[in-house]
C-alpha positions, 0 to 999 in steps of 0.5 A: 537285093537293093542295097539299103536291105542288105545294110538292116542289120539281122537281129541275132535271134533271127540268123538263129531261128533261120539257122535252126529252121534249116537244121530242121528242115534238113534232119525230116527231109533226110528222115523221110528220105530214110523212110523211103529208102526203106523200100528200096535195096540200097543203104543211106550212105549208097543213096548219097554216092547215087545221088552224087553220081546222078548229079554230077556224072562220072567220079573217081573213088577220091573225087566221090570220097570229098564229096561225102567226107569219107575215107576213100578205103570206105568209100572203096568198101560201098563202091564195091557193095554198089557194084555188087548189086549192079548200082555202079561199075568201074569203067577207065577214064578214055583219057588216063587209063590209069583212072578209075571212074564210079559210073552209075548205071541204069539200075542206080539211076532209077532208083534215085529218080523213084526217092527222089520223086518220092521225096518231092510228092512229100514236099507237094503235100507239104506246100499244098497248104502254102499260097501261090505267093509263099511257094513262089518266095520260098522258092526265090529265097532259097535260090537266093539263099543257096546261090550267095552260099555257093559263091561263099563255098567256091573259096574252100569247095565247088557244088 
C-alpha cells in the first residue's frame, strides 16, 4: 500500500464496523459450520482439533491445547474421544520417544475435508451475488488484511 494511504487516518466509526463486520462474519461462518457438522459423528471442539491437525500435521497434546485455549486435561479428554472413534491415534515422536503426537487419520481428514467443502459451497453462494471485481478485492483485502495481522501476532504466537 503507497504510503500516502497508509498515512489517511481511519475514522473511528469505520475500525468499528470493520471490526464488527468481522465479528459477524466470523459468528455465521462458525454457525453454519455447526449446521454442518450436524451431519457428521464429531462435536464442534473435535472439528477445530481436526482442523488444526489437518493444517498443521502432527501436535503434541500441549502444542494442540495452545492452539485452541484449553486446558491440556481437556484436551487429553477429546483426544481420547477422537481416538475413540478412529479420528486421531497417539504415535511416538521418531525423534523423542517420550513424545506423544496427536496424528490425524484418514477417517478425520475426510470429514474435515467434506465441512470444509461444505462450508465453501456456502461461501459460493454467497459471493455468486458479488462481481468478479469485489470477489477479487475481497480477496486482496483479506489476504492484505490477514498477512499484517499475522506479522503482528508473530511477537505473541505463530499461525
Amino acid at each position: 500500500m503507497p504510503e500516502q494511504e497508509k498515512q489517511q487516518t481511519l475514522e473511528h466509526t469505520q475500525v468499528e464496523n470493520i471490526e464488527k463486520s468481522l465479528r459477524m462474519i466470523a459468528d455465521i461462518v462458525k454457525q453454519k459450520g455447526r449446521e454442518i457438522l450436524s451431519d457428521f459423528p464429531i462435536t464442534p471442539p473435535q472439528f477445530v482439533a481436526l482442523q488444526w491437525l489437518h493444517e498443521y500435521g502432527d501436535m503434541t497434546i500441549g502444542e494442540l491445547s495452545s492452539k485452541m485455549y484449553l486446558a491440556c486435561s481437556t484436551t487429553t479428554d477429546l483426544v481420547d474421544r477422537m481416538e475413540k472413534n478412529d479420528l486421531v491415534e497417539r504415535v511416538k515422536d521418531t525423534n523423542d520417544r517420550r513424545v506423544v503426537r496427536i496424528h490425524l487419520l484418514d477417517k478425520g481428514a475426510t470429514i474435515i475435508r467434506e465441512v470444509i467443502n461444505q462450508r465453501q459451497g456456502y461461501l459460493q453462494g454467497v459471493l455468486d451475488d458479488f462481481s468478479k471485481q469485489d470477489v477479487d478485492f475481497l480477496e486482496r483485502s483479506l489476504k492484505y488484511l490477514f498477512d499484517e495481522m499475522k506479522k503482528d501476532a508473530k511477537t505473541w504466537k505463530s499461525f
